[in-house]
LUMZANU-630490 format. One record per atom (N, C-alpha, C): residue in one letter; atom name; z, x, y. Coordinates in steps of 0.001 Angstrom, whole numbers, plus 500000, padded with zeros to 6 digits. Layout:
aa=A; at=CA; w=Z; u=X; v=Y
...
//
This chain:
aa=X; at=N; w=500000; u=500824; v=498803
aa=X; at=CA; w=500000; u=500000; v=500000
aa=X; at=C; w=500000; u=500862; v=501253
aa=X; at=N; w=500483; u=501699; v=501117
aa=X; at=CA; w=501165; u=502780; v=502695
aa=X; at=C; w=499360; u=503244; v=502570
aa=X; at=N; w=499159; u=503764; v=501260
aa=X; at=CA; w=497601; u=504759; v=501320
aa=X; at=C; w=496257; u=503884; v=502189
aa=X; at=N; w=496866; u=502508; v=502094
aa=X; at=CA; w=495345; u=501751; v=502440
aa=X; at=C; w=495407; u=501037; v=503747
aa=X; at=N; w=496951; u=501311; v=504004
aa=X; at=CA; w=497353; u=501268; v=505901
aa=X; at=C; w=497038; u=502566; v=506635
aa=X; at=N; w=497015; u=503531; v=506022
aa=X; at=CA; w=496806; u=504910; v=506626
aa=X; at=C; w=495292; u=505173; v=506488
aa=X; at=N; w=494671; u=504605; v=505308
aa=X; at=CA; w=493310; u=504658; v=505607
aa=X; at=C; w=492507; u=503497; v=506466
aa=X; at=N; w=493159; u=502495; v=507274
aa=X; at=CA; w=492838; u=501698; v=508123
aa=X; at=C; w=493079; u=502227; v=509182
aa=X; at=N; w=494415; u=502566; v=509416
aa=X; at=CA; w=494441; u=503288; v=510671
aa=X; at=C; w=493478; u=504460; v=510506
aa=X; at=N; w=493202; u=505751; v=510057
aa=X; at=CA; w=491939; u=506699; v=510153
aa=X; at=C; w=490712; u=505960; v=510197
aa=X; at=N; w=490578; u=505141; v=510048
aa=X; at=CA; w=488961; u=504269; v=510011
aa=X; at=C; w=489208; u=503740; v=511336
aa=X; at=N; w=490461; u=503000; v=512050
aa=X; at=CA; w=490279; u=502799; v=513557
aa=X; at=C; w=490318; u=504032; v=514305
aa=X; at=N; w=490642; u=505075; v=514163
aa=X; at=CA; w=490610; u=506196; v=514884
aa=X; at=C; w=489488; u=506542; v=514645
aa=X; at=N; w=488765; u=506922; v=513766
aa=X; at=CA; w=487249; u=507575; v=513540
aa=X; at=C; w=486673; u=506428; v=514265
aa=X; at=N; w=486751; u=504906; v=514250
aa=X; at=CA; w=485465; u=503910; v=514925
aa=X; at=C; w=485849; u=504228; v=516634
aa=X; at=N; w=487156; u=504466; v=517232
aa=X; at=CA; w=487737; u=504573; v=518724
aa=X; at=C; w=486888; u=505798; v=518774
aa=X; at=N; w=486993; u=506891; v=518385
aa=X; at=CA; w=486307; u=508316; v=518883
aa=X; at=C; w=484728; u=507927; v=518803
aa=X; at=N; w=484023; u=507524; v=517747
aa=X; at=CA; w=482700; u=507190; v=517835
aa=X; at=C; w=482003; u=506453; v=518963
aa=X; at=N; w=483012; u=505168; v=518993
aa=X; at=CA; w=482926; u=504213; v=520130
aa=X; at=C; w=482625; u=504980; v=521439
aa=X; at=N; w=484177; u=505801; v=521261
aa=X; at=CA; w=484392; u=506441; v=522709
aa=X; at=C; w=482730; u=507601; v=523278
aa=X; at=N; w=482348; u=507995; v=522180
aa=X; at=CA; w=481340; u=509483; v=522072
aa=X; at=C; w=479901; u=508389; v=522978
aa=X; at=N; w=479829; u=507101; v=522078
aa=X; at=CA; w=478362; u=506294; v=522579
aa=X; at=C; w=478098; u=506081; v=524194
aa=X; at=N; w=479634; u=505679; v=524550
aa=X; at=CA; w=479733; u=505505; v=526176
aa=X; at=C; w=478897; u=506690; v=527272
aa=X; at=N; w=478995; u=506207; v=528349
aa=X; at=CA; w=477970; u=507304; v=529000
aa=X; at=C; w=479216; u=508218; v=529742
aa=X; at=N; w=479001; u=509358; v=530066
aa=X; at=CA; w=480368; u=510245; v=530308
aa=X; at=C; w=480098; u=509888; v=532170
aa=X; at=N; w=478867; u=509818; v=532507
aa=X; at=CA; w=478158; u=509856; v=534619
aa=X; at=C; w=478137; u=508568; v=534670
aa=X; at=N; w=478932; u=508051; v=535522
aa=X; at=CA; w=479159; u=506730; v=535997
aa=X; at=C; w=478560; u=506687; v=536957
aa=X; at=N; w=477381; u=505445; v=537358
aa=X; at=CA; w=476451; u=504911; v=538729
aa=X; at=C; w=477833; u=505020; v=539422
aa=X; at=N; w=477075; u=505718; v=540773
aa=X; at=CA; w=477847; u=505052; v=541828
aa=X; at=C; w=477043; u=503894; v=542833
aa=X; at=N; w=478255; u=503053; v=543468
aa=X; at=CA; w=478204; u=501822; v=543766
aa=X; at=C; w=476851; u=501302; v=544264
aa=X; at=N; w=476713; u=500667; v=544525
aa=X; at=CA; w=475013; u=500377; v=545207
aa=X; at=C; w=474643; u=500676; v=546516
aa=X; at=N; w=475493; u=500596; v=547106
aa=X; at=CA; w=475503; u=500735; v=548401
aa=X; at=C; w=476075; u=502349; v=549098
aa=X; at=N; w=476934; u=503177; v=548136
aa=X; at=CA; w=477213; u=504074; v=548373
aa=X; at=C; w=476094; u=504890; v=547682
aa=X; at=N; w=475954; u=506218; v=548479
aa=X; at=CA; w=474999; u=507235; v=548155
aa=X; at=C; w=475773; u=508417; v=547263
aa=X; at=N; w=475168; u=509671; v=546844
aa=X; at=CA; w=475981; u=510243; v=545138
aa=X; at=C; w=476691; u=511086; v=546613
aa=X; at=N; w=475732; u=511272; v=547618
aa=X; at=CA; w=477176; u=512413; v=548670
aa=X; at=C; w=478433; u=512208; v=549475
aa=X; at=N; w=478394; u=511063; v=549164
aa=X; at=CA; w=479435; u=510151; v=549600
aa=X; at=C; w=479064; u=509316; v=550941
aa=X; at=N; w=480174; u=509556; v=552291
aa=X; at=CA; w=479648; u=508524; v=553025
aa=X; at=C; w=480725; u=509313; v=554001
aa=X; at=N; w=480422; u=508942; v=555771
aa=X; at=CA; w=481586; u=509302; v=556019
aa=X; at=C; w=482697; u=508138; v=556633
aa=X; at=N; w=483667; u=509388; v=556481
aa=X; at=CA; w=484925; u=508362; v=556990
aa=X; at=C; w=485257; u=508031; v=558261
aa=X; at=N; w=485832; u=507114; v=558752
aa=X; at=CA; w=486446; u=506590; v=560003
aa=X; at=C; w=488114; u=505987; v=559788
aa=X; at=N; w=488516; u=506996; v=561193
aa=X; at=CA; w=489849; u=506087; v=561183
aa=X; at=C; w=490766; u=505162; v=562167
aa=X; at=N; w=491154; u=504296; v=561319
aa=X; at=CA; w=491583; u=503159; v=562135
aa=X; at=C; w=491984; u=503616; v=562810
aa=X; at=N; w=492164; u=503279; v=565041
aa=X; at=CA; w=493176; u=503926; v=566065
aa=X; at=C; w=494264; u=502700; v=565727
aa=X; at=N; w=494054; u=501825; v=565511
aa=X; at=CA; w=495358; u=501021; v=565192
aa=X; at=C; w=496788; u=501700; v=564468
aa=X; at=N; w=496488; u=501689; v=562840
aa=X; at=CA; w=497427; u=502393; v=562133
aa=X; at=C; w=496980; u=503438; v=561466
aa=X; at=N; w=495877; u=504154; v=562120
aa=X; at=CA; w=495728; u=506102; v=561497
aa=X; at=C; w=495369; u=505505; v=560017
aa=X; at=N; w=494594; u=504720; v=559290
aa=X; at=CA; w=494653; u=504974; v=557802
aa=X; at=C; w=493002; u=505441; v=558189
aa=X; at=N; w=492752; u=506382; v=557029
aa=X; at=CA; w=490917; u=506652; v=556992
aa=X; at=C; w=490390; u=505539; v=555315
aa=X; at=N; w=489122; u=505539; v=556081
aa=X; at=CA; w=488619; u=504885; v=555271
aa=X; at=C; w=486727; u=505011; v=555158
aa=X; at=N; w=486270; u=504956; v=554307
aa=X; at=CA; w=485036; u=504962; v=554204
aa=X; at=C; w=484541; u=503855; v=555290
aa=X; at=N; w=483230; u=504484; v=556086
aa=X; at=CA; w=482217; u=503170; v=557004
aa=X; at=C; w=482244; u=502238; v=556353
aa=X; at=N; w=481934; u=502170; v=555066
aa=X; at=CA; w=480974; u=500895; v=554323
aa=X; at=C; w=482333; u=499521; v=554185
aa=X; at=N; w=483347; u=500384; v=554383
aa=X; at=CA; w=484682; u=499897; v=553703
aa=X; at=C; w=485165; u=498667; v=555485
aa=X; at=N; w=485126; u=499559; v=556764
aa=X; at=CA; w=485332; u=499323; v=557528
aa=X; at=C; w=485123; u=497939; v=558264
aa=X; at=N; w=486187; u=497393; v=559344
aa=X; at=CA; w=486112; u=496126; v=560043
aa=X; at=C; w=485463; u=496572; v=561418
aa=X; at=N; w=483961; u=496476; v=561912
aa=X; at=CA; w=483488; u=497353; v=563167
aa=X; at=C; w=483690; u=496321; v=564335
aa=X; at=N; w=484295; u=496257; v=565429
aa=X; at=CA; w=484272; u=495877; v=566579
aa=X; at=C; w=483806; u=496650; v=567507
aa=X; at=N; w=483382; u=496313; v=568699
aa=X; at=CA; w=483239; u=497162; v=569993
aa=X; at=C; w=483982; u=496600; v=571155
aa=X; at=N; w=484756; u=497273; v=571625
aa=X; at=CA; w=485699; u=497199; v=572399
aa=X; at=C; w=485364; u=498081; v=573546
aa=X; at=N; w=485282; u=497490; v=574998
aa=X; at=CA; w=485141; u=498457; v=576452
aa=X; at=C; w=483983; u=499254; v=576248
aa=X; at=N; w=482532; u=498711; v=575212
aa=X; at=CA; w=481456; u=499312; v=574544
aa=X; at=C; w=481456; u=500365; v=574144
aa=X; at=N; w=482712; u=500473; v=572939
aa=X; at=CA; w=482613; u=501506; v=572092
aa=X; at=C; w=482793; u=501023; v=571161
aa=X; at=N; w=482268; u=501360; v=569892
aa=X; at=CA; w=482668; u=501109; v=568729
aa=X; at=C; w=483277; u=501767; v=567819
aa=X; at=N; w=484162; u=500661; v=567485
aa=X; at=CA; w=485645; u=501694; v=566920
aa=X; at=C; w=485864; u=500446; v=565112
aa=X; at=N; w=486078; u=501403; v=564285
aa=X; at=CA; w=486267; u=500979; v=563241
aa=X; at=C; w=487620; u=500725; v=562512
aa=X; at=N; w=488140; u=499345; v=561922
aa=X; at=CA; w=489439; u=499108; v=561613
aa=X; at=C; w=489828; u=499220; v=559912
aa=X; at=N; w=490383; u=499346; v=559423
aa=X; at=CA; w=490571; u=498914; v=558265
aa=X; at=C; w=491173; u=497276; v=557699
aa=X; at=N; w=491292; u=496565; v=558717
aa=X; at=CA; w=491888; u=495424; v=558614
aa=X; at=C; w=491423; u=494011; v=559689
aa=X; at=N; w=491065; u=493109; v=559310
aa=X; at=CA; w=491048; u=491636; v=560567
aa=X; at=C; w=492056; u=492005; v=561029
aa=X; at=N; w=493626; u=492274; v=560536
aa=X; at=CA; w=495053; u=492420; v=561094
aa=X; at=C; w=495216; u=493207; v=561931
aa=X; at=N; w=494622; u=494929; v=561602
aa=X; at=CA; w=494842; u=496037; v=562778
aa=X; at=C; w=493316; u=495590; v=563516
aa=X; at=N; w=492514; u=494842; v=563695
aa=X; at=CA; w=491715; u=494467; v=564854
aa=X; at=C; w=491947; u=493795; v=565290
aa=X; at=N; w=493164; u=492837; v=565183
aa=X; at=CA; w=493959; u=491741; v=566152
aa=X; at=C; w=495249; u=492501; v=566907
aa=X; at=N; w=495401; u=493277; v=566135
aa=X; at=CA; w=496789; u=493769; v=566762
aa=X; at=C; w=496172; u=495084; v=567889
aa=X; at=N; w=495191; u=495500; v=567282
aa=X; at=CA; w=494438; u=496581; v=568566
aa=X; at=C; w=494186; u=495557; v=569805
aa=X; at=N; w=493692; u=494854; v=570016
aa=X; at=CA; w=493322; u=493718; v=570871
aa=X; at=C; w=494339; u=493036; v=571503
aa=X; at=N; w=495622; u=493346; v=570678
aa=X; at=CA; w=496694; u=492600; v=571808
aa=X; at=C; w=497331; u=492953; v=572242
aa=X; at=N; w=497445; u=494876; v=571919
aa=X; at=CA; w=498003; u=495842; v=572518
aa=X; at=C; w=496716; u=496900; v=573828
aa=X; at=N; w=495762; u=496272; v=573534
aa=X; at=CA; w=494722; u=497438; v=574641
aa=X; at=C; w=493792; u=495944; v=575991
//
């Protein structure tokens, strides 16, 4: 009984590694992102950086300034 649980478990381990080997190792990147990346901008609200593509863009006093949030582009707006 133990011999034909231990040879089930080695038969799920040999099918997990096989499984694992078929997968592709280079994952697409996103559709919209390019393979060199992209650049970053950071919120003047709360300093976080973040990718453009990622970004909330307003123009404010005709500049354009990028947020990470609807929240830090309301709260920039009620402090400037």
């Amino acid at each position: 009984m133990i011999r034909l649980l231990i040879l089930i478990l080695l038969g799920f381990v040999v099918y997990s590694m096989i499984s694992g080997l078929r997968r592709p190792i280079v994952k697409k990147p996103p559709r919209n992102r390019s393979r060199d990346g992209e650049p970053m901008v950071e919120d003047p609200q709360c300093g976080t950086y973040l990718p453009v593509s990622d970004a909330v863009t307003a123009t404010i006093n005709n500049k354009q300034l990028h947020f990470c949030s609807k929240k830090c582009l309301k709260e920039y707006r009620k402090t400037h």
